[in-house]
N, C-alpha and C positions, 0 to 999 in steps of 0.2 A: 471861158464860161462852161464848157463841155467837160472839162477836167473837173472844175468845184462841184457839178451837179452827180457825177460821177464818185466824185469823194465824199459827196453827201450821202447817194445812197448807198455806199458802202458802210459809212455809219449806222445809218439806221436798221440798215440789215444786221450789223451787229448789235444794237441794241434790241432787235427785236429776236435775235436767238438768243439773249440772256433771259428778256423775260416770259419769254414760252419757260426757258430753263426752268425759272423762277416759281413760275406758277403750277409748274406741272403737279406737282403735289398734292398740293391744294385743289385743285381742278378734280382731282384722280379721285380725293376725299369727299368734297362732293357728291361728284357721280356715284360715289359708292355707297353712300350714307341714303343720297334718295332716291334710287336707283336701285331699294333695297328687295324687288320679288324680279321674278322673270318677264312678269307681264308688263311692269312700266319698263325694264331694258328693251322690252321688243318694243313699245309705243315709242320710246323716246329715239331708237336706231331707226323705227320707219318716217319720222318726223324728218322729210327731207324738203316740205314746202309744196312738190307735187300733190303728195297723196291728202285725200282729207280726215275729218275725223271718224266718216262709218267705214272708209274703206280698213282703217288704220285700229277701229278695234275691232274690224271680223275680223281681221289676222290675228288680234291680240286677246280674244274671245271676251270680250268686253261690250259697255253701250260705248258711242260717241258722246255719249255726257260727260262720262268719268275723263275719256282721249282730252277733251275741253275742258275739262277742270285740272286735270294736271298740265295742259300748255299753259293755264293762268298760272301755276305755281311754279312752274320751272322759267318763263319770261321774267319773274320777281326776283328768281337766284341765276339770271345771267346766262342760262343753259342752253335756249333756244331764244329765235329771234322770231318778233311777230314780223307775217309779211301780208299784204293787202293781193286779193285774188278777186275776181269777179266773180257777186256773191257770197263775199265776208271775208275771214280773216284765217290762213292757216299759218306754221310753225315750223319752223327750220332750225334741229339742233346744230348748236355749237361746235361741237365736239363727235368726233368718231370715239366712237367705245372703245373698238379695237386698237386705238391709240395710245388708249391707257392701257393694255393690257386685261380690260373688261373683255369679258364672252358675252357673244348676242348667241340670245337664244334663236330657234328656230321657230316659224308662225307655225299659227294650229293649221291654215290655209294649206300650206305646204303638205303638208300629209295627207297623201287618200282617206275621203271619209271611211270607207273600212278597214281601213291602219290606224284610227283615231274610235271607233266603234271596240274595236280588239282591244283599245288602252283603257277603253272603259270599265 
């Protein structure tokens, strides 16, 4: 019994690197196509499920309305997953960018306000 279950998931593990194979492309298309300014690459890379939507667009110098209108549209194309939190509902991408060979920008956060005053 220990052998079949073993040779089962030996299977499946190879079915399931054919179709990562498979899909990467596509995937990578995607991400690229809506994923198309710096500001939703950094909302969609902080979209890890912890953080919410205003933490996610001070990073991303955004409102949490727009963070919330793009989880509805990226949950429709398969990109992120809803997840249920105490006191509503946040978003967990799919997909690491960096996997594809996307570059995550850097938050606006990240930078001293007077190193983001001087970019002014």
């Amino acid at each position: 019994m220990s052998n079949q279950i073993n040779e089962q998931t030996q299977i499946l593990r190879e079915i399931l690197k054919w179709i990562r194979f498979a899909g990467a492309k596509e995937v990578k298309g995607i991400l690229i196509s809506t994923l198309d300014t710096d500001q939703k690459k950094l909302m969609y890379h902080l979209s890890d499920g912890e953080k919410g939507s205003v933490e996610i667009a001070n990073a991303a110098n955004t409102s949490d309305r727009t963070v919330r209108r793009y989880w509805e549209s990226w949950v429709r194309l398969g990109i992120v997953e809803s997840m249920k939190v105490r006191g509503g509902e946040r978003y967990k991408k799919t997909f690491n960018l960096e996997d594809f060979g996307i570059e995550v920008p850097e938050t606006t956060e990240a930078k001293p306000k007077v190193e983001r005053a001087q970019q002014a």
